[in-house]
ROVOZA-609894 format. One record per atom (N, C-alpha, C): atom name; chain; residue in three letters; x negated, z, y negated. Coordinates in steps of 0.02 Angstrom, whole numbers, padded with zeros to 5 digits. Layout:
N
<CA,A,ALA,<X,Z,Y>>;
...
***
This chain:
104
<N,A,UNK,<-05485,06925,-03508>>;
<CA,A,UNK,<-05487,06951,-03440>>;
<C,A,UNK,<-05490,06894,-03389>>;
<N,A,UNK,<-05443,06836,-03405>>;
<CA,A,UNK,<-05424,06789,-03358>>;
<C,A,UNK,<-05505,06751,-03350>>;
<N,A,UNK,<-05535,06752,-03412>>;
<CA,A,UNK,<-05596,06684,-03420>>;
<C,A,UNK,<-05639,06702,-03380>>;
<N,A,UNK,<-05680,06778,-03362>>;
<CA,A,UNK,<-05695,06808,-03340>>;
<C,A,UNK,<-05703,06788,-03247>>;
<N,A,UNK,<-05658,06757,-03221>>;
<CA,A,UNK,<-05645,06774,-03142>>;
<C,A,UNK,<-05701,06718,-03129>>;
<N,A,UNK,<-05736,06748,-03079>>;
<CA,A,UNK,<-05754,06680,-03048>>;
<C,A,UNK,<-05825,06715,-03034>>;
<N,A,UNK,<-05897,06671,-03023>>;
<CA,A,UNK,<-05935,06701,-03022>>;
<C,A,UNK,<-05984,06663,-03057>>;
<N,A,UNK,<-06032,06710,-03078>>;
<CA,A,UNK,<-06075,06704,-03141>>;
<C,A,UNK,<-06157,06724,-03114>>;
<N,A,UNK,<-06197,06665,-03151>>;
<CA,A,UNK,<-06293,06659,-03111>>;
<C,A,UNK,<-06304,06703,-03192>>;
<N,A,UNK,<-06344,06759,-03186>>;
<CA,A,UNK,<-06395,06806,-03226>>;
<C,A,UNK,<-06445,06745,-03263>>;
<N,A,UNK,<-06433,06697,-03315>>;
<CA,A,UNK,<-06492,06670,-03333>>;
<C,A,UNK,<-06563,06705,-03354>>;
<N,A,UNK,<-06531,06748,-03412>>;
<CA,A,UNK,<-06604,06769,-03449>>;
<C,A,UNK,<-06577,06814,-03500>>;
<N,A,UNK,<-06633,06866,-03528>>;
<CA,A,UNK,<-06616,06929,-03566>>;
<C,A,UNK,<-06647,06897,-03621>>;
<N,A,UNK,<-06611,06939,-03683>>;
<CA,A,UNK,<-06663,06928,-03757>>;
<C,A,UNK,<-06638,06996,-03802>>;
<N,A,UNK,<-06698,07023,-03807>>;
<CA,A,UNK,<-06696,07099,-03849>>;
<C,A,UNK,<-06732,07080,-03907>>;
<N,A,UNK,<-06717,07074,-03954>>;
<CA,A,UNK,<-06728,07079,-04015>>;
<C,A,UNK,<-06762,07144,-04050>>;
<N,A,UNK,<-06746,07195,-04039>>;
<CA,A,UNK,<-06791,07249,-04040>>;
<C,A,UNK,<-06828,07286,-04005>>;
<N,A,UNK,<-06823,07258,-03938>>;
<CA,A,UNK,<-06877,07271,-03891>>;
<C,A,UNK,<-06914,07195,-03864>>;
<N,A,UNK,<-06933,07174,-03871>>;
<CA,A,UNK,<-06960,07109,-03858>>;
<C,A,UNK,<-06999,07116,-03804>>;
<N,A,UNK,<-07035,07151,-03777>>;
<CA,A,UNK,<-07076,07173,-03729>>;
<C,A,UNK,<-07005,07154,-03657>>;
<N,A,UNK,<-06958,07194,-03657>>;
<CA,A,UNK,<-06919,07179,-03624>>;
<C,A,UNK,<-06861,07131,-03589>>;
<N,A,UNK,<-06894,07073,-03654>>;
<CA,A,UNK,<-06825,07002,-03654>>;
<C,A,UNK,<-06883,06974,-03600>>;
<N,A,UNK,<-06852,06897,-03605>>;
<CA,A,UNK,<-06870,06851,-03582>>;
<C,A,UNK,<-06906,06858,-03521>>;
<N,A,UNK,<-06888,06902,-03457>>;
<CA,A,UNK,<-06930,06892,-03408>>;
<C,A,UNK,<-06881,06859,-03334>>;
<N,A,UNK,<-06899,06861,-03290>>;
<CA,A,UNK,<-06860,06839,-03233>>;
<C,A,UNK,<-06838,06919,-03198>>;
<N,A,UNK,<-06841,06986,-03209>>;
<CA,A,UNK,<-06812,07018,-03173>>;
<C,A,UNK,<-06765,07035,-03124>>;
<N,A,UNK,<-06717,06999,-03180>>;
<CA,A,UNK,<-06646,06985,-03136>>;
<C,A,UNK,<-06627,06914,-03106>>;
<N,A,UNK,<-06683,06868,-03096>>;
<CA,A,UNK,<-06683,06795,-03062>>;
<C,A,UNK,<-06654,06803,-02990>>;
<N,A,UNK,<-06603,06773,-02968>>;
<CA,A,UNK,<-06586,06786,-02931>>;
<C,A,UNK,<-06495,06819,-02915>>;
<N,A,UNK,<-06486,06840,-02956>>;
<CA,A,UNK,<-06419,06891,-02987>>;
<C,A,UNK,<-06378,06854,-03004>>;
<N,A,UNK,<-06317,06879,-02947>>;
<CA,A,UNK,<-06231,06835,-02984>>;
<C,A,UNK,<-06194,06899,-02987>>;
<N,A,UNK,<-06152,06900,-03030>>;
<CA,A,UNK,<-06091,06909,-03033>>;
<C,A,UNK,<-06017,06890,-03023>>;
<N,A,UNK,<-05995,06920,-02976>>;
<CA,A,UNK,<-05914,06882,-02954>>;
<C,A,UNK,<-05851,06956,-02998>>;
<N,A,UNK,<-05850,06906,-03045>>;
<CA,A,UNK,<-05781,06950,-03065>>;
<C,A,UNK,<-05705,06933,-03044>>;
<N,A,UNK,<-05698,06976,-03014>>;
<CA,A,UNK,<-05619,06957,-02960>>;
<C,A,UNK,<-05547,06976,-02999>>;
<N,A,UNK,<-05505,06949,-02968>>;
<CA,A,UNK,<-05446,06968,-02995>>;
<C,A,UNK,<-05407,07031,-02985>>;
<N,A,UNK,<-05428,07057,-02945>>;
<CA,A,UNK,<-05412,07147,-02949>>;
<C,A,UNK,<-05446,07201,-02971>>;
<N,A,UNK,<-05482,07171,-03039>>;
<CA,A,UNK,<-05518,07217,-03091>>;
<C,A,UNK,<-05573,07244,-03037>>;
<N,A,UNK,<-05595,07218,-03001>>;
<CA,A,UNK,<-05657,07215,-02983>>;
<C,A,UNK,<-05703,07184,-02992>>;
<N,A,UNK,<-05784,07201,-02980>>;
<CA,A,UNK,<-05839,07142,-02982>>;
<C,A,UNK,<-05881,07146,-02937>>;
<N,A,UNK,<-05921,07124,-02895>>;
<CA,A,UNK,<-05976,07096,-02820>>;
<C,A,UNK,<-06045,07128,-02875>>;
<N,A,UNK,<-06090,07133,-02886>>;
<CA,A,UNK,<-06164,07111,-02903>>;
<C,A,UNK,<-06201,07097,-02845>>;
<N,A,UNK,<-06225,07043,-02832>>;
<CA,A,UNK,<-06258,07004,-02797>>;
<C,A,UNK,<-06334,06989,-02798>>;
<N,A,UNK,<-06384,07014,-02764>>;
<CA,A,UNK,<-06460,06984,-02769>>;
<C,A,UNK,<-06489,06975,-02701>>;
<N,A,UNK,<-06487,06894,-02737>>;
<CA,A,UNK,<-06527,06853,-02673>>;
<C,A,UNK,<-06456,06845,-02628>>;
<N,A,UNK,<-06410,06840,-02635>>;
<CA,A,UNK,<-06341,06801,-02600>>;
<C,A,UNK,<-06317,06905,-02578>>;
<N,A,UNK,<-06353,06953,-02594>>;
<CA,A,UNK,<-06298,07022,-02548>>;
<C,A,UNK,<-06295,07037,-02595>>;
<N,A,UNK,<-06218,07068,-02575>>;
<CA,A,UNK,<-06204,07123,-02610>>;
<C,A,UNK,<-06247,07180,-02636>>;
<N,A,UNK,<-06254,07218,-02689>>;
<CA,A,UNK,<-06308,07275,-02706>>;
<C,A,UNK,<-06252,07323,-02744>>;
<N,A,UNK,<-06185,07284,-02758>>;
<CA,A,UNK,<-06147,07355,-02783>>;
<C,A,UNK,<-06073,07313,-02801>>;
<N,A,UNK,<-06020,07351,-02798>>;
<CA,A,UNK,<-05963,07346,-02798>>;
<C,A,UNK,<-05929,07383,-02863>>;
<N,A,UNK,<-05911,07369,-02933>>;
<CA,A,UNK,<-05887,07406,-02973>>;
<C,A,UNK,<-05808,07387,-02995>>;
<N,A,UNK,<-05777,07436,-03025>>;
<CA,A,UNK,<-05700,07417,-03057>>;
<C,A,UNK,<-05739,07423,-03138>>;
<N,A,UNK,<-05696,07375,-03146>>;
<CA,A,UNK,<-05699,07351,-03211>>;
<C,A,UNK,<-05626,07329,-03248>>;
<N,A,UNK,<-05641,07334,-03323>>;
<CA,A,UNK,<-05601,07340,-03352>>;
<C,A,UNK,<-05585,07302,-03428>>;
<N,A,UNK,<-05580,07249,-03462>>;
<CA,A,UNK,<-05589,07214,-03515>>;
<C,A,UNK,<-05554,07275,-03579>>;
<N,A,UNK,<-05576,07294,-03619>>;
<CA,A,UNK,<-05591,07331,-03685>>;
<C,A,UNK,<-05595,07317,-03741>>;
<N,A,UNK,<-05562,07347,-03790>>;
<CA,A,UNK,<-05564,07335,-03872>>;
<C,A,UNK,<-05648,07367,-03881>>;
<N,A,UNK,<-05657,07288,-03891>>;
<CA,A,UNK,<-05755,07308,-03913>>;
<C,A,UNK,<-05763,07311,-04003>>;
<N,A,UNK,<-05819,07296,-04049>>;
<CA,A,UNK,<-05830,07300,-04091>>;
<C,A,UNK,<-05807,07217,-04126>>;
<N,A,UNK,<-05798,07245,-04175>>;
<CA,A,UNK,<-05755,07190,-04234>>;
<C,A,UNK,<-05688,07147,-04199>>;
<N,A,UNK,<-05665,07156,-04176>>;
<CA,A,UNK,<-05612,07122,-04146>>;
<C,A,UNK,<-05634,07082,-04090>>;
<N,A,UNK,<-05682,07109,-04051>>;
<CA,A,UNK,<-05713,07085,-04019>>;
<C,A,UNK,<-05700,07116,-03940>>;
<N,A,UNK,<-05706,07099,-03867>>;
<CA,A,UNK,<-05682,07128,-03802>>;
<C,A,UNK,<-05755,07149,-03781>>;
<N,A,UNK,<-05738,07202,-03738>>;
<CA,A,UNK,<-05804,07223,-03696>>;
<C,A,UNK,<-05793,07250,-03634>>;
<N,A,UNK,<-05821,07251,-03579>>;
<CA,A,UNK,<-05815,07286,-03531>>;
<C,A,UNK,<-05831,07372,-03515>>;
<N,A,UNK,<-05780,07404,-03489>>;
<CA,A,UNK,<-05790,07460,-03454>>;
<C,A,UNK,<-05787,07449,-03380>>;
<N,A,UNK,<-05878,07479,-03345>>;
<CA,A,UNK,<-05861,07474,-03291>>;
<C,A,UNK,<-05888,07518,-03256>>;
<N,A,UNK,<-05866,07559,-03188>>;
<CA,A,UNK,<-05879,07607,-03168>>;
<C,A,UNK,<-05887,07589,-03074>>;
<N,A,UNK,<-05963,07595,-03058>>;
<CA,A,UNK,<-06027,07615,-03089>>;
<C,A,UNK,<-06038,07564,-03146>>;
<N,A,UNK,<-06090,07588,-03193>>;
<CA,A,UNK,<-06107,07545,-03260>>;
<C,A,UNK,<-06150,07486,-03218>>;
<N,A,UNK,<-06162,07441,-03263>>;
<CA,A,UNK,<-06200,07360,-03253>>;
<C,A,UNK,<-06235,07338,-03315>>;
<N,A,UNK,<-06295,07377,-03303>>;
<CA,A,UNK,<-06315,07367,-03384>>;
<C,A,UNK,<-06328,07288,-03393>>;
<N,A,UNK,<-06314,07254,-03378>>;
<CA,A,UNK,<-06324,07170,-03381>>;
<C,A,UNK,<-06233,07148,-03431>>;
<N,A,UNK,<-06182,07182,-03425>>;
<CA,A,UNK,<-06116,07197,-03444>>;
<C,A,UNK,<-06115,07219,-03493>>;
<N,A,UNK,<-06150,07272,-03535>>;
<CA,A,UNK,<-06159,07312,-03597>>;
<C,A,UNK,<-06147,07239,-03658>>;
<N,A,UNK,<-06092,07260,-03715>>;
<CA,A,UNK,<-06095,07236,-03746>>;
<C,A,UNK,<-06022,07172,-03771>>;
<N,A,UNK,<-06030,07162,-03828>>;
<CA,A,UNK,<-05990,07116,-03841>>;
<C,A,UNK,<-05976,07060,-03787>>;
<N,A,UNK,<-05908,07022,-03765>>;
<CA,A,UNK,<-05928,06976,-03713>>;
<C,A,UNK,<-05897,06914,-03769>>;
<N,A,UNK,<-05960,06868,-03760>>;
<CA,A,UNK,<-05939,06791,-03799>>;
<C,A,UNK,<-05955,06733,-03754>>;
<N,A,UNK,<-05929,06676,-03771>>;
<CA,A,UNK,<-05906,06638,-03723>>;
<C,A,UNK,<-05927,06593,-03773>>;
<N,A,UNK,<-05961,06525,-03712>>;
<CA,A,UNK,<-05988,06457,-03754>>;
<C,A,UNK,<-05977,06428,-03704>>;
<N,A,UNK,<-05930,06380,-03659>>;
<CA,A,UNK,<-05923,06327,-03630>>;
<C,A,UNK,<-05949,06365,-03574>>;
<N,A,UNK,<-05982,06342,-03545>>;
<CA,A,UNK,<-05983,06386,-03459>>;
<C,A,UNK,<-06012,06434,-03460>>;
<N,A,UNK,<-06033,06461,-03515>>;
<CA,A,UNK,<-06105,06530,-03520>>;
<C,A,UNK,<-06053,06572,-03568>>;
<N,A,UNK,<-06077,06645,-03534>>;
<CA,A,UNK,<-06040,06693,-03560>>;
<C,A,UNK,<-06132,06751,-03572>>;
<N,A,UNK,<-06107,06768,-03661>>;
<CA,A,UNK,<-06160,06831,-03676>>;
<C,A,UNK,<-06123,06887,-03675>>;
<N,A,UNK,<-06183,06951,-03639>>;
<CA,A,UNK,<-06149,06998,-03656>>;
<C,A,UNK,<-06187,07039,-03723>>;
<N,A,UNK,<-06175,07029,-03753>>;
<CA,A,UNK,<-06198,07036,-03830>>;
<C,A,UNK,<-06209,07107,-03831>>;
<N,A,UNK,<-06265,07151,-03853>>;
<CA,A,UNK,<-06266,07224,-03867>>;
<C,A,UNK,<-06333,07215,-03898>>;
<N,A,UNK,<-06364,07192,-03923>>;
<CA,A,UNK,<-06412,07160,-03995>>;
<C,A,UNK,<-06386,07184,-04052>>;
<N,A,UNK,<-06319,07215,-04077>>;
<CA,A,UNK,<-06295,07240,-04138>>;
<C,A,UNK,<-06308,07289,-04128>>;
<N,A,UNK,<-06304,07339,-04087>>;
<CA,A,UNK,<-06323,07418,-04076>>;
<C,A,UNK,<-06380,07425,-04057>>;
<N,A,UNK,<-06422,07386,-04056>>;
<CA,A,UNK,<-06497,07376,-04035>>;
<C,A,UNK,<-06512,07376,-03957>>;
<N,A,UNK,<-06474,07360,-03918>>;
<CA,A,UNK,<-06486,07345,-03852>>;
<C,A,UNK,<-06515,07260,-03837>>;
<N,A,UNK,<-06500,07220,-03770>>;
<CA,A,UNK,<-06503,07158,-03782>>;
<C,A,UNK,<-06458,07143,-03741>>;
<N,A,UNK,<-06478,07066,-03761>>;
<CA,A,UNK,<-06414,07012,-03728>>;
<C,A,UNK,<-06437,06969,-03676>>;
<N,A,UNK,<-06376,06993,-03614>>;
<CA,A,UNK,<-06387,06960,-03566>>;
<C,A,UNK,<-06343,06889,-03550>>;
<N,A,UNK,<-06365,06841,-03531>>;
<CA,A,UNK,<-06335,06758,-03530>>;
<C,A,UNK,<-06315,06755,-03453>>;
<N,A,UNK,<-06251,06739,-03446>>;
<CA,A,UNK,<-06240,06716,-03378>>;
<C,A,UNK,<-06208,06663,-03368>>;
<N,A,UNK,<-06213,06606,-03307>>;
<CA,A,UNK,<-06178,06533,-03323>>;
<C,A,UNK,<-06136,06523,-03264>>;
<N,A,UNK,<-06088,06500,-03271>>;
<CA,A,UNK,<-06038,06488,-03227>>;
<C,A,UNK,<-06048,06453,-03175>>;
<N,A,UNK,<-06042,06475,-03099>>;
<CA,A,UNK,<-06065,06435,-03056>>;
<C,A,UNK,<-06009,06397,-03023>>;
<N,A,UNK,<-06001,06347,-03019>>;
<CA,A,UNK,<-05974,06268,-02969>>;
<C,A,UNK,<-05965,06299,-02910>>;
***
Protein backbone atom coordinates (compact mmCIF):
# COMPACT_ATOMS: atom_id res chain seq x y z
CA UNK A 1 0.00 0.00 0.00
CA UNK A 2 2.77 2.29 1.38
CA UNK A 3 5.11 1.72 -2.09
CA UNK A 4 2.35 2.77 -4.03
CA UNK A 5 2.09 6.75 -2.89
CA UNK A 6 3.49 9.09 -4.96
CA UNK A 7 2.99 9.64 -8.57
CA UNK A 8 3.49 7.43 -11.45
CA UNK A 9 4.26 8.40 -15.78
CA UNK A 10 1.95 5.56 -17.95
CA UNK A 11 5.09 4.18 -19.92
CA UNK A 12 3.71 1.57 -22.28
CA UNK A 13 1.16 -1.43 -22.65
CA UNK A 14 2.06 -5.11 -23.73
CA UNK A 15 -0.82 -7.67 -24.51
CA UNK A 16 0.33 -10.77 -25.26
CA UNK A 17 -2.84 -12.00 -26.60
CA UNK A 18 -3.96 -9.13 -28.21
CA UNK A 19 -0.95 -7.68 -29.80
CA UNK A 20 -2.79 -5.36 -32.05
CA UNK A 21 -3.41 -3.49 -28.83
CA UNK A 22 0.16 -3.32 -26.91
CA UNK A 23 2.78 -1.18 -27.72
CA UNK A 24 1.18 2.06 -28.80
CA UNK A 25 1.38 5.65 -27.24
CA UNK A 26 -2.38 5.93 -26.29
CA UNK A 27 -1.93 6.69 -22.95
CA UNK A 28 1.43 9.03 -23.58
CA UNK A 29 0.98 11.54 -21.54
CA UNK A 30 -0.81 9.83 -18.27
CA UNK A 31 0.23 10.00 -14.49
CA UNK A 32 -1.00 8.59 -11.76
CA UNK A 33 -0.86 10.11 -8.15
CA UNK A 34 -1.68 7.54 -5.59
CA UNK A 35 -2.33 9.41 -2.29
CA UNK A 36 -2.41 8.53 1.14
CA UNK A 37 -6.09 8.59 1.80
CA UNK A 38 -6.79 5.57 -0.45
CA UNK A 39 -7.24 7.79 -3.13
CA UNK A 40 -5.79 8.31 -6.76
CA UNK A 41 -5.63 11.77 -9.35
CA UNK A 42 -5.52 10.24 -13.18
CA UNK A 43 -3.92 12.88 -14.94
CA UNK A 44 -3.65 13.67 -18.96
CA UNK A 45 -1.53 16.20 -20.17
CA UNK A 46 -0.88 17.71 -16.40
CA UNK A 47 -5.43 17.66 -15.55
CA UNK A 48 -7.10 15.91 -13.76
CA UNK A 49 -9.61 13.43 -15.95
CA UNK A 50 -10.82 11.43 -12.81
CA UNK A 51 -10.61 11.04 -9.15
CA UNK A 52 -10.98 7.28 -7.79
CA UNK A 53 -10.82 5.45 -4.10
CA UNK A 54 -8.81 2.77 -4.19
CA UNK A 55 -7.96 0.01 -2.33
CA UNK A 56 -4.75 -2.59 -2.17
CA UNK A 57 -6.23 -6.45 -2.39
CA UNK A 58 -5.45 -10.10 -1.98
CA UNK A 59 -4.71 -10.64 -5.82
CA UNK A 60 -3.72 -14.00 -7.45
CA UNK A 61 -0.92 -16.32 -6.03
CA UNK A 62 -0.03 -14.41 -3.09
CA UNK A 63 0.11 -11.69 -5.00
CA UNK A 64 -1.73 -7.70 -4.23
CA UNK A 65 -4.06 -5.97 -6.62
CA UNK A 66 -6.04 -3.06 -6.72
CA UNK A 67 -9.80 -2.39 -6.22
CA UNK A 68 -10.82 0.76 -7.52
CA UNK A 69 -13.98 2.56 -7.83
CA UNK A 70 -14.48 4.18 -10.73
CA UNK A 71 -12.32 1.24 -12.44
CA UNK A 72 -8.74 2.31 -14.24
CA UNK A 73 -8.25 -0.17 -16.64
CA UNK A 74 -4.43 0.81 -16.75
CA UNK A 75 -4.70 -0.72 -12.66
CA UNK A 76 -6.21 -4.19 -13.65
CA UNK A 77 -4.05 -6.79 -12.46
CA UNK A 78 -1.28 -8.16 -10.40
CA UNK A 79 0.84 -5.06 -9.03
CA UNK A 80 4.84 -5.88 -9.25
CA UNK A 81 7.46 -3.71 -8.49
CA UNK A 82 11.14 -3.40 -10.11
CA UNK A 83 13.07 -0.44 -8.67
CA UNK A 84 11.14 2.65 -9.76
CA UNK A 85 8.64 0.89 -12.28
CA UNK A 86 5.64 -0.70 -11.07
CA UNK A 87 3.51 -3.49 -13.59
CA UNK A 88 0.17 -3.88 -13.41
CA UNK A 89 0.26 -7.41 -14.53
CA UNK A 90 -3.23 -8.93 -15.98
CA UNK A 91 -1.38 -11.01 -18.96
CA UNK A 92 -2.28 -14.26 -16.76
CA UNK A 93 -6.02 -13.86 -17.33
CA UNK A 94 -5.37 -12.72 -20.77
CA UNK A 95 -5.62 -9.04 -20.39
CA UNK A 96 -2.30 -6.79 -20.64
CA UNK A 97 0.27 -5.13 -18.76
CA UNK A 98 0.52 -1.77 -18.08
CA UNK A 99 4.28 -0.16 -16.95
CA UNK A 100 4.37 2.89 -14.93
CA UNK A 101 7.67 4.77 -13.59
CA UNK A 102 8.10 6.73 -10.71
CA UNK A 103 8.33 10.31 -11.12
CA UNK A 104 11.16 12.72 -9.18
Amino acid sequence: KEALIGEWEWEYIGCFWNPEDANNDDFKGMTIEFKSDNTLDVRENGQITQTSNRKVVNGDVDLFALDVDPTVTQLYGRILFCDERVEFNDSYIDGCDNYFKRRK
